[in-house]
N, CA, C and O atoms as a CHARMM CRD file, in Angstrom:
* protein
*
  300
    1    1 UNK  N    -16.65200 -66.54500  78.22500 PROA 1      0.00000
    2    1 UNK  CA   -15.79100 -65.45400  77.82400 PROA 1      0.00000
    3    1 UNK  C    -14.35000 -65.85300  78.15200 PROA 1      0.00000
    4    1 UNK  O    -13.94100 -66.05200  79.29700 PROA 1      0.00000
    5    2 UNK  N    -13.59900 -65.95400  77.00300 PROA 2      0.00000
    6    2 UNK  CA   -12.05800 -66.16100  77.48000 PROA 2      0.00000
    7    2 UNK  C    -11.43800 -65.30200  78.17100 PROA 2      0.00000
    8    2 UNK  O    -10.72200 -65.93900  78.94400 PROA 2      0.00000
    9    3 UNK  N    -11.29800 -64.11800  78.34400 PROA 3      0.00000
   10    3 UNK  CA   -11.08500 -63.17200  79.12200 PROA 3      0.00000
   11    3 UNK  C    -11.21000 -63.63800  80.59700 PROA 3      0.00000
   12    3 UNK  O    -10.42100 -63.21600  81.44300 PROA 3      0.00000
   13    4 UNK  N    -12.23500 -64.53600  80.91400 PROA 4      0.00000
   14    4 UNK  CA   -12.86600 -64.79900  82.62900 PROA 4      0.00000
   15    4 UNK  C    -12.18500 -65.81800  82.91500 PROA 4      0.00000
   16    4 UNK  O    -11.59000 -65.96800  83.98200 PROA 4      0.00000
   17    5 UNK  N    -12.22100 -66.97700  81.56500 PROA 5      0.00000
   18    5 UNK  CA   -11.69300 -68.39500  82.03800 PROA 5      0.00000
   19    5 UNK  C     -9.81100 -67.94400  82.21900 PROA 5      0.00000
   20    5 UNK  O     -9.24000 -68.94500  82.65000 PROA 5      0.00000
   21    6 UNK  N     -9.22700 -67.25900  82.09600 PROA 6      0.00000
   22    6 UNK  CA    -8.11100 -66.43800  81.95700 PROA 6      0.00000
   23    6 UNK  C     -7.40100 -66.22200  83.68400 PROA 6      0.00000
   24    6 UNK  O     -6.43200 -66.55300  84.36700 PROA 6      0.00000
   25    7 UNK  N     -8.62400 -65.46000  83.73900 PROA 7      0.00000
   26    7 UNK  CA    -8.29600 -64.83300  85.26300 PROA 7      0.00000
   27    7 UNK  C     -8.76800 -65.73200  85.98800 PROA 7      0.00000
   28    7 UNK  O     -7.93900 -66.14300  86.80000 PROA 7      0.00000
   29    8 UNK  N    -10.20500 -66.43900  86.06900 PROA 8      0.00000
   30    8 UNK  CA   -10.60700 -67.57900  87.07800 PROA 8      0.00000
   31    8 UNK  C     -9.33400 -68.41600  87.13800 PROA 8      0.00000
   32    8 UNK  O     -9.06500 -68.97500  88.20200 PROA 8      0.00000
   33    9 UNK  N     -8.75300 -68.51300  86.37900 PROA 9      0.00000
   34    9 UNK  CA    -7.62400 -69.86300  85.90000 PROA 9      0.00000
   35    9 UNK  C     -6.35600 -69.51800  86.17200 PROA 9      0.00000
   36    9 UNK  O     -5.47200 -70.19100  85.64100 PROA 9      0.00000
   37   10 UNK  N     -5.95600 -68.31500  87.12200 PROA 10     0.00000
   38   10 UNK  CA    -4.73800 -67.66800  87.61700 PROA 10     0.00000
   39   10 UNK  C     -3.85900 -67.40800  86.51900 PROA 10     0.00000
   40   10 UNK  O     -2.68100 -67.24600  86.83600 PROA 10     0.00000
   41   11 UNK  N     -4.18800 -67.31600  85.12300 PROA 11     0.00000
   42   11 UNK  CA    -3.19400 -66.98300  84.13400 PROA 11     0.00000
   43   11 UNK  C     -3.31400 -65.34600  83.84100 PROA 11     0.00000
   44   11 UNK  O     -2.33200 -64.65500  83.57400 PROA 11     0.00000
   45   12 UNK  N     -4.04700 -65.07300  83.89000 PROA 12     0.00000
   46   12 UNK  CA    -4.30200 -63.49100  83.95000 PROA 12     0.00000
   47   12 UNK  C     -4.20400 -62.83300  85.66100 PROA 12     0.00000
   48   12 UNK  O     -4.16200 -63.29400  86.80200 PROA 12     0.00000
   49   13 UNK  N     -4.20200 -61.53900  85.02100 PROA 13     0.00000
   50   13 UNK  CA    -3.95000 -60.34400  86.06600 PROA 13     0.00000
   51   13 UNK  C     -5.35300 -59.38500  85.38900 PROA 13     0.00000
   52   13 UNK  O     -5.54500 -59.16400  84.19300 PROA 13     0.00000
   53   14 UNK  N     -6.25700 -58.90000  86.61100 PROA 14     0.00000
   54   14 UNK  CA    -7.28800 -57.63400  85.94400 PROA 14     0.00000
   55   14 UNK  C     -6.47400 -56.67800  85.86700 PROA 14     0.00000
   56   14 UNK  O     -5.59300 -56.28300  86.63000 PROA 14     0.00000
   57   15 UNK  N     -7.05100 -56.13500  84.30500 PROA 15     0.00000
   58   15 UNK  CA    -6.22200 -54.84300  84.04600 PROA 15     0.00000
   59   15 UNK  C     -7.29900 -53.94400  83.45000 PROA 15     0.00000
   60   15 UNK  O     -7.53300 -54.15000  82.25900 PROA 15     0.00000
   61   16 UNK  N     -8.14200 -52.78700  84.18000 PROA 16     0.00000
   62   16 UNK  CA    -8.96800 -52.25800  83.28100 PROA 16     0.00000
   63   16 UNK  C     -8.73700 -51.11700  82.74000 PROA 16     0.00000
   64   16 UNK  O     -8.05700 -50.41800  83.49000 PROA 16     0.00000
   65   17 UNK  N     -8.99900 -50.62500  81.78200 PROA 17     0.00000
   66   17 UNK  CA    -8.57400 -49.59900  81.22300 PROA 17     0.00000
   67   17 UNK  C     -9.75200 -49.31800  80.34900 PROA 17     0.00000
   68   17 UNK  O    -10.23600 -50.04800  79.48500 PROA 17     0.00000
   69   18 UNK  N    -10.27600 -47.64300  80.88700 PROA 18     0.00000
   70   18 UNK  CA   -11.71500 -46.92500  80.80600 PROA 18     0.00000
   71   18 UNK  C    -11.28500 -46.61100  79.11800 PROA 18     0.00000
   72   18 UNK  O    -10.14100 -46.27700  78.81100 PROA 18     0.00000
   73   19 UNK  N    -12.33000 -46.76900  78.16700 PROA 19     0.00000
   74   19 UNK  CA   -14.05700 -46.88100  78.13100 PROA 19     0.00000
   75   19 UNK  C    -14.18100 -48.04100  78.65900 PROA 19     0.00000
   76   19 UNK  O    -14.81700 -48.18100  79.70400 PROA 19     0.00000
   77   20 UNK  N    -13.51900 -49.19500  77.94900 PROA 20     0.00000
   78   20 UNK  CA   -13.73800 -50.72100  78.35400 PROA 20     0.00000
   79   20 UNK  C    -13.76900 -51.28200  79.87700 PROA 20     0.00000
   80   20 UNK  O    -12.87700 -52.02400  80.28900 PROA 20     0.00000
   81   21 UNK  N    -14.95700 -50.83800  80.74900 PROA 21     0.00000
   82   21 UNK  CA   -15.26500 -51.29600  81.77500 PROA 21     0.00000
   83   21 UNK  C    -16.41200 -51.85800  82.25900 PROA 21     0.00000
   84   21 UNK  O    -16.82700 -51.66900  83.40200 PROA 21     0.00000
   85   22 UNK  N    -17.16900 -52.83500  81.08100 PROA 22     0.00000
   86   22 UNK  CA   -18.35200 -53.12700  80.86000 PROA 22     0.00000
   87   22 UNK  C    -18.07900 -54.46200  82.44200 PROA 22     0.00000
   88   22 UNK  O    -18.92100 -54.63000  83.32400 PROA 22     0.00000
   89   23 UNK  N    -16.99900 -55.04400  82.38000 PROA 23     0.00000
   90   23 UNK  CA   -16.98200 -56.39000  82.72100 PROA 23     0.00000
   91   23 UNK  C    -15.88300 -56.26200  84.42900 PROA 23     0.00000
   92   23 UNK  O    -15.83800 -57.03400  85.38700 PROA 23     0.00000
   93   24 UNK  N    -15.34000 -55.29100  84.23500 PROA 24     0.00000
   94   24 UNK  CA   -14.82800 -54.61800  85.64000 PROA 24     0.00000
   95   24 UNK  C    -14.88700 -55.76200  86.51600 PROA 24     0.00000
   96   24 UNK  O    -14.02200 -56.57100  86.85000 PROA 24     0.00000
   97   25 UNK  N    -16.40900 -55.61400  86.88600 PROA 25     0.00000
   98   25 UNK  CA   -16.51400 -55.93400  88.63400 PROA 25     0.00000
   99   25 UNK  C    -16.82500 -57.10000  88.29300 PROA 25     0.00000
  100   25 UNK  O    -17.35100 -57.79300  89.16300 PROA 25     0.00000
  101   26 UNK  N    -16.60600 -57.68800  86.94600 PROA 26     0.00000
  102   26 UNK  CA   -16.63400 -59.42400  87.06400 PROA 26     0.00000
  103   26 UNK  C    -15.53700 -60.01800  87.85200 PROA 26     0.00000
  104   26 UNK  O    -15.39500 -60.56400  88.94600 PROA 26     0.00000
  105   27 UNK  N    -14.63300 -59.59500  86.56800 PROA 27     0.00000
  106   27 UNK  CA   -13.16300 -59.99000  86.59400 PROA 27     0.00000
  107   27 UNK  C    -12.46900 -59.00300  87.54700 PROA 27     0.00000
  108   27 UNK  O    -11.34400 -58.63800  87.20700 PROA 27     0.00000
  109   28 UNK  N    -12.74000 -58.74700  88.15500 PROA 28     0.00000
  110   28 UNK  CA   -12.57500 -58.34100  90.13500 PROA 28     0.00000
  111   28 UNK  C    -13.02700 -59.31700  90.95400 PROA 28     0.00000
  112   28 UNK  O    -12.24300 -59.82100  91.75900 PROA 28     0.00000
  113   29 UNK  N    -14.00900 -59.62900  90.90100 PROA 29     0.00000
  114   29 UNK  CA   -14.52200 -60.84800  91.37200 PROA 29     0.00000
  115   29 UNK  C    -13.83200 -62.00300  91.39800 PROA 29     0.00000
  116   29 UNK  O    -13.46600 -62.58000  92.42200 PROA 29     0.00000
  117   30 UNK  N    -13.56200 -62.51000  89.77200 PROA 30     0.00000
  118   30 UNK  CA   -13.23500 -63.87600  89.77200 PROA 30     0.00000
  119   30 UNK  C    -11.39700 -63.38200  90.13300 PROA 30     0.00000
  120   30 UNK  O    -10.68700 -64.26800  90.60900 PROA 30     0.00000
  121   31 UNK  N    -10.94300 -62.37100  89.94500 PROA 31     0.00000
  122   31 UNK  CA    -9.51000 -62.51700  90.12400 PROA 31     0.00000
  123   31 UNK  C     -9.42500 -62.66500  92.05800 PROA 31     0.00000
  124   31 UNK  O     -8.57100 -63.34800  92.62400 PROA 31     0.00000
  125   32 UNK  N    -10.38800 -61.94900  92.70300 PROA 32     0.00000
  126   32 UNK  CA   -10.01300 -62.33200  94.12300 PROA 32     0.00000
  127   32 UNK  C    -10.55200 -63.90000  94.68000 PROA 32     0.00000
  128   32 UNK  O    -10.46400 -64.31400  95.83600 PROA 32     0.00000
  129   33 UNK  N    -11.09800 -64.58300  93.55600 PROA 33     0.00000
  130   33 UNK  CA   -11.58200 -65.82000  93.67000 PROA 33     0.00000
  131   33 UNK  C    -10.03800 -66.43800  93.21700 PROA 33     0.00000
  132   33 UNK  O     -9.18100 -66.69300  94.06300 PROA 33     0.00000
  133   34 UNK  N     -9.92100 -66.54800  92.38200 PROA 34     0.00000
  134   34 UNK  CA    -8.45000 -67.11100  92.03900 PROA 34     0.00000
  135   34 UNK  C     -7.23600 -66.16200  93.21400 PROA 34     0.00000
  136   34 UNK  O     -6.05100 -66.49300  93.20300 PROA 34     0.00000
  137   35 UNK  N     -7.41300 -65.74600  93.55300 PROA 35     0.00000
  138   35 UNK  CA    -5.90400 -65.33700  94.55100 PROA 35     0.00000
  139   35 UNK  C     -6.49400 -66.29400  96.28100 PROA 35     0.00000
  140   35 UNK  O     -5.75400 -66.55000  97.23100 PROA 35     0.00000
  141   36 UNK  N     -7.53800 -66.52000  96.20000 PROA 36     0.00000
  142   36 UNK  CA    -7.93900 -67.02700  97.62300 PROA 36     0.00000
  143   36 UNK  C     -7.59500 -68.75800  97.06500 PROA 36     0.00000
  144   36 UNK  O     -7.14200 -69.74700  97.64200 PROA 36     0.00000
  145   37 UNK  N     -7.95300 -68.55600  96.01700 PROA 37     0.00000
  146   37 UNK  CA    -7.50100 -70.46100  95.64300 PROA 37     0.00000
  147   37 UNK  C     -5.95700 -70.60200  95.54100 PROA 37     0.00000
  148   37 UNK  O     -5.55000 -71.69500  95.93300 PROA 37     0.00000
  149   38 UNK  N     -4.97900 -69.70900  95.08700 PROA 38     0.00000
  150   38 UNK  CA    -4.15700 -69.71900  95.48800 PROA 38     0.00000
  151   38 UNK  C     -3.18900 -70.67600  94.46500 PROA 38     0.00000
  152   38 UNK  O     -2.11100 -71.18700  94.76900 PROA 38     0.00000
  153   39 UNK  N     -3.87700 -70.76300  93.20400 PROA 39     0.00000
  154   39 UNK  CA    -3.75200 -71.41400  92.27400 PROA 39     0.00000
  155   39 UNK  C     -2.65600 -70.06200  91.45900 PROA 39     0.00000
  156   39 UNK  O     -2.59100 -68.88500  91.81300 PROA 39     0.00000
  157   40 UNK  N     -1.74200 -70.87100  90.06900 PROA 40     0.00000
  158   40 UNK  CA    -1.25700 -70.00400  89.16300 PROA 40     0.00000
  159   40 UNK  C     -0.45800 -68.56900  89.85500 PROA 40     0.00000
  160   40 UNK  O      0.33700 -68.50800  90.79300 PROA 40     0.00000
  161   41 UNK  N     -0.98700 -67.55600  89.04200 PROA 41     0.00000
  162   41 UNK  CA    -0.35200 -66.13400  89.41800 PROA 41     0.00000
  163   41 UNK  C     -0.02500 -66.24000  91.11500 PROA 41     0.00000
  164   41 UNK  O      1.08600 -66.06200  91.61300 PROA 41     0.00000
  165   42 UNK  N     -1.13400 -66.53500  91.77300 PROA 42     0.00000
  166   42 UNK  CA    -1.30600 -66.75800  93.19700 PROA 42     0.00000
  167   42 UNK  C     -0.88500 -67.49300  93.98000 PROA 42     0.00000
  168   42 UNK  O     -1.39600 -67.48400  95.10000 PROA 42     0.00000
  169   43 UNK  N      0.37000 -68.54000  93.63900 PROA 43     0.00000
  170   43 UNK  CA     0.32300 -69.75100  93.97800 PROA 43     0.00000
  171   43 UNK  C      1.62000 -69.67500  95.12200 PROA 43     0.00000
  172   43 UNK  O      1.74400 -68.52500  95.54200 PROA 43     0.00000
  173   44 UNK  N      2.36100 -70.40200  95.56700 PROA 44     0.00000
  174   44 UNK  CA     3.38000 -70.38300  96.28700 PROA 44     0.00000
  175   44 UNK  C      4.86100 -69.70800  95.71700 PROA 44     0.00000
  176   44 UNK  O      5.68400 -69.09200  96.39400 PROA 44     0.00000
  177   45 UNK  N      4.91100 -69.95300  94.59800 PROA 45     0.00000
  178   45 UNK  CA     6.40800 -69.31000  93.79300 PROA 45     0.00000
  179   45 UNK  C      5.72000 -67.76000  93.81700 PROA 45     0.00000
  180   45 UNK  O      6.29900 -66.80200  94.32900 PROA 45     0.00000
  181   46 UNK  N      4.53400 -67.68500  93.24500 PROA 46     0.00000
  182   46 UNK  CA     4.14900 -66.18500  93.23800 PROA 46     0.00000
  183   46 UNK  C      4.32100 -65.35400  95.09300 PROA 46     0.00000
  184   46 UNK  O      4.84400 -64.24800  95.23300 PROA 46     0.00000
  185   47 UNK  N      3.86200 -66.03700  96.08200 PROA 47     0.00000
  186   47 UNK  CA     4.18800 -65.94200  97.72400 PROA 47     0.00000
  187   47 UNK  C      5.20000 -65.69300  97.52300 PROA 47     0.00000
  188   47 UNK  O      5.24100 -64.57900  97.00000 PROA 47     0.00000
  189   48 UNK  N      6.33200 -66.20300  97.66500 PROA 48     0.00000
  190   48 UNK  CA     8.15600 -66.47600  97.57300 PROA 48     0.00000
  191   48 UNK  C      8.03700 -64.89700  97.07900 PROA 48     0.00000
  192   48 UNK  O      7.69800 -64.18300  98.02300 PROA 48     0.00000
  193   49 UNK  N      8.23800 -64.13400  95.77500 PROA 49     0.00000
  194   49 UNK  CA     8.24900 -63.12400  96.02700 PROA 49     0.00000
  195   49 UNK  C      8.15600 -62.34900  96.57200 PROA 49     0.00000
  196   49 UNK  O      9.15800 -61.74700  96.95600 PROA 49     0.00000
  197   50 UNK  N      7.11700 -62.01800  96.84300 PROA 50     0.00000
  198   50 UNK  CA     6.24200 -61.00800  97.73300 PROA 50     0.00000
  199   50 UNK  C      7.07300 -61.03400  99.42800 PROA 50     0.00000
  200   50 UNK  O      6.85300 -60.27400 100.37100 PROA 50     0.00000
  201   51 UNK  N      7.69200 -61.76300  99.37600 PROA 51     0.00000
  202   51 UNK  CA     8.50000 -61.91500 100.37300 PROA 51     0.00000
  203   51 UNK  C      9.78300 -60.84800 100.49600 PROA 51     0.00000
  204   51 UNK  O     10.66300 -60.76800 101.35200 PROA 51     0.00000
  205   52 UNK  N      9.63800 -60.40000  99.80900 PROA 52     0.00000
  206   52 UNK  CA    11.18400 -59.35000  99.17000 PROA 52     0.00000
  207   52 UNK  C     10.65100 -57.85300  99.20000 PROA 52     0.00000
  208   52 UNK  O     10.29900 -57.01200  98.37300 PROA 52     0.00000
  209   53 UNK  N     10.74200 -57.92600 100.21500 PROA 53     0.00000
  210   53 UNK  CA    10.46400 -56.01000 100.21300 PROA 53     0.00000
  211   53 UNK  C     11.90400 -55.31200  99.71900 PROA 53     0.00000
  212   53 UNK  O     13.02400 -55.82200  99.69400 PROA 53     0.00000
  213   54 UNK  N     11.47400 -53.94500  99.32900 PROA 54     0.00000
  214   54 UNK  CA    12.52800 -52.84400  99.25800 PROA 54     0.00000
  215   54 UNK  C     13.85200 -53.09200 100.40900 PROA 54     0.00000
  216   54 UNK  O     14.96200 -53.60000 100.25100 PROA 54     0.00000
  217   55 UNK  N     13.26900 -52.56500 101.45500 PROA 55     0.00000
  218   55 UNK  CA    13.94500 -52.49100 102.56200 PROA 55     0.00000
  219   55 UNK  C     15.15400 -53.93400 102.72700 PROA 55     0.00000
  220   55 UNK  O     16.35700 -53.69700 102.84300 PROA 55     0.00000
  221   56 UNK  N     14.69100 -55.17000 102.71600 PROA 56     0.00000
  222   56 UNK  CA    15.16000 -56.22800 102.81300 PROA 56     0.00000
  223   56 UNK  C     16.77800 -56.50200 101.49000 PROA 56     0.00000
  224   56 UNK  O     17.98000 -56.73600 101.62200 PROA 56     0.00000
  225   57 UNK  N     15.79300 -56.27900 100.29800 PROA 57     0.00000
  226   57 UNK  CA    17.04800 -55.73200  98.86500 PROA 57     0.00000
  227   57 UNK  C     17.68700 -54.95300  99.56600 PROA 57     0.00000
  228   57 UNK  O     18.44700 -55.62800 100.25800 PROA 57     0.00000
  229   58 UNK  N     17.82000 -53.72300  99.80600 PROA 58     0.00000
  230   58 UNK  CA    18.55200 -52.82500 100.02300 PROA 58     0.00000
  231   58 UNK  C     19.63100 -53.18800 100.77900 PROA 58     0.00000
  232   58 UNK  O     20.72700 -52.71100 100.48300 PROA 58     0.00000
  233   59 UNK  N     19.45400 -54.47000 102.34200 PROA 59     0.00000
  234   59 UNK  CA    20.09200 -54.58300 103.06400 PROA 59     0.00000
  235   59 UNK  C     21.15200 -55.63000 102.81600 PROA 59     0.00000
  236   59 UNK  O     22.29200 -55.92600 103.17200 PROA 59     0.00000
  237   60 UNK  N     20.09200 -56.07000 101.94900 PROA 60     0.00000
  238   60 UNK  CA    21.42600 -57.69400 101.29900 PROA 60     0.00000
  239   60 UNK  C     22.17800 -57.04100 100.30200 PROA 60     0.00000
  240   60 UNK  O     23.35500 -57.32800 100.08200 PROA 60     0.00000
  241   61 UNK  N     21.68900 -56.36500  99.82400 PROA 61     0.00000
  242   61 UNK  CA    22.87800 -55.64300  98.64900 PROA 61     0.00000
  243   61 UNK  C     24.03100 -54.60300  98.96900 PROA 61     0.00000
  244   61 UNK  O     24.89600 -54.23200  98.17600 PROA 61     0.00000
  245   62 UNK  N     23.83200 -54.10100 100.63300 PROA 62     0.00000
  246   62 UNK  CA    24.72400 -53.52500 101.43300 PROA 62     0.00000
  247   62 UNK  C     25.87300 -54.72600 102.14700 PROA 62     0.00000
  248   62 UNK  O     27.08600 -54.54800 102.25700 PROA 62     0.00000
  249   63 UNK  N     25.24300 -55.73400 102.49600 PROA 63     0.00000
  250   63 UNK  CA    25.79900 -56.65200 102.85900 PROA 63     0.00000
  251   63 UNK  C     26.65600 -57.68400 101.71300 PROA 63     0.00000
  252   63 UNK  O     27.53500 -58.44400 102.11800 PROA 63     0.00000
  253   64 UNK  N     26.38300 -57.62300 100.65600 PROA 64     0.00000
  254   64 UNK  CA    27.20200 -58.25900  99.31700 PROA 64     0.00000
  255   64 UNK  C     28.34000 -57.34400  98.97900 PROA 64     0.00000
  256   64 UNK  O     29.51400 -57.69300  99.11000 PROA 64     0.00000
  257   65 UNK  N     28.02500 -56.34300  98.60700 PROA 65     0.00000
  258   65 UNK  CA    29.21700 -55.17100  98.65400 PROA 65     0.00000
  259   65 UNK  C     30.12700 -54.91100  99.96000 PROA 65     0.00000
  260   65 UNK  O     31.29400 -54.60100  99.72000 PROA 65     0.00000
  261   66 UNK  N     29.78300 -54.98900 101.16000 PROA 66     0.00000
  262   66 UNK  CA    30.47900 -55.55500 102.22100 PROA 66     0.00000
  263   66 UNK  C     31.69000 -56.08700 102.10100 PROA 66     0.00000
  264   66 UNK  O     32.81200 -55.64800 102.35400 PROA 66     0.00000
  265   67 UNK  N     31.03100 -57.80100 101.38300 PROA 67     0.00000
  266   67 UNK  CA    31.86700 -58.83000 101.51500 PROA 67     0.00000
  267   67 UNK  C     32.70000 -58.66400 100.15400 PROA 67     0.00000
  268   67 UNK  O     33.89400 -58.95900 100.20700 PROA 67     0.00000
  269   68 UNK  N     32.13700 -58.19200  98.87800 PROA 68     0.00000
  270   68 UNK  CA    32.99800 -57.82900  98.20100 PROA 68     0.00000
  271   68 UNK  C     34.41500 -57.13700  98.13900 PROA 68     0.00000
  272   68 UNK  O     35.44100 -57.55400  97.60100 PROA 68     0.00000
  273   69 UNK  N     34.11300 -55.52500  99.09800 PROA 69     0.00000
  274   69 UNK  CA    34.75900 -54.86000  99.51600 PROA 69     0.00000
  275   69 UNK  C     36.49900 -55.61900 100.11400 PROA 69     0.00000
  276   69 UNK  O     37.67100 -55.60800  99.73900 PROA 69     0.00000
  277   70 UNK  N     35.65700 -56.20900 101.25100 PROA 70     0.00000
  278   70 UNK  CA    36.53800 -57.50100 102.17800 PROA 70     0.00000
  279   70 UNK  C     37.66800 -58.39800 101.22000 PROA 70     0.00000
  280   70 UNK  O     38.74400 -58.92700 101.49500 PROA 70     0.00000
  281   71 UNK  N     36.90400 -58.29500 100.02500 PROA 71     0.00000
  282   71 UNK  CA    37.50700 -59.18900  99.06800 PROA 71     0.00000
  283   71 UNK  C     38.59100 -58.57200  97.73000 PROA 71     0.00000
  284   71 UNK  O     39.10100 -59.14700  96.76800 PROA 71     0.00000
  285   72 UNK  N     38.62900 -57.33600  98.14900 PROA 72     0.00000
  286   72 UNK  CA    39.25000 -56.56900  97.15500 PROA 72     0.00000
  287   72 UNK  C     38.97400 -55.69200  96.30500 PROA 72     0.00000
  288   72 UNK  O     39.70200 -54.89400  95.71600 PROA 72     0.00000
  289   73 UNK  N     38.07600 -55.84100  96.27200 PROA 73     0.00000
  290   73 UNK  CA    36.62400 -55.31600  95.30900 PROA 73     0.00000
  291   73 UNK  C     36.14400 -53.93800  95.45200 PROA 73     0.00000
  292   73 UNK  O     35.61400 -53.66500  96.52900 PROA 73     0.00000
  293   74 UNK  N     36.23700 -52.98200  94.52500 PROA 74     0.00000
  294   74 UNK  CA    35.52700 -51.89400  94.81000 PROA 74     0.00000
  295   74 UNK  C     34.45200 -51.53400  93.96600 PROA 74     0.00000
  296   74 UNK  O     34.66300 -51.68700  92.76300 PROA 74     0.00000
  297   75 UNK  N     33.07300 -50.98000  94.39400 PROA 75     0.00000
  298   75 UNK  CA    31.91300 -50.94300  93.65900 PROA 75     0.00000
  299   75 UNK  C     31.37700 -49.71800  94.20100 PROA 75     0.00000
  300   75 UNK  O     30.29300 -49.28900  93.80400 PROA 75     0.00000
């Protein structure tokens, strides 16, 4: 099923959406199989994100306007 080799293969994300939930708890399966391999979607550039909380944005973007400010700049 291309659908499986998809998600096993970190190029997909499960997305189910009811009636179509014949295959659900496959591709649940193979997608937490592909995030533990750590391959594709899962991989280190995908990590690097996830690194960026709300809180963290919020503080660097207080701190850019800061230095803007400093600089003449009003925003």
């Amino acid at each position: 099923m291309f659908n499986a080799e998809l998600v096993l293969n970190s190029y997909a994300q499960v997305m189910t959406v009811p009636p179509n939930v014949k295959y659900a708890d496959l591709f649940a399966e193979l997608q937490r199989e592909a995030r533990e391999a750590g391959n594709g979607l899962w991989g280190a550039v995908a990590a690097a994100y996830n690194m960026w909380d709300l809180q963290s944005i919020k503080e660097r973007h207080q701190q850019m306007l800061s230095k803007a400010k400093n600089c003449g700049y009003n925003y």
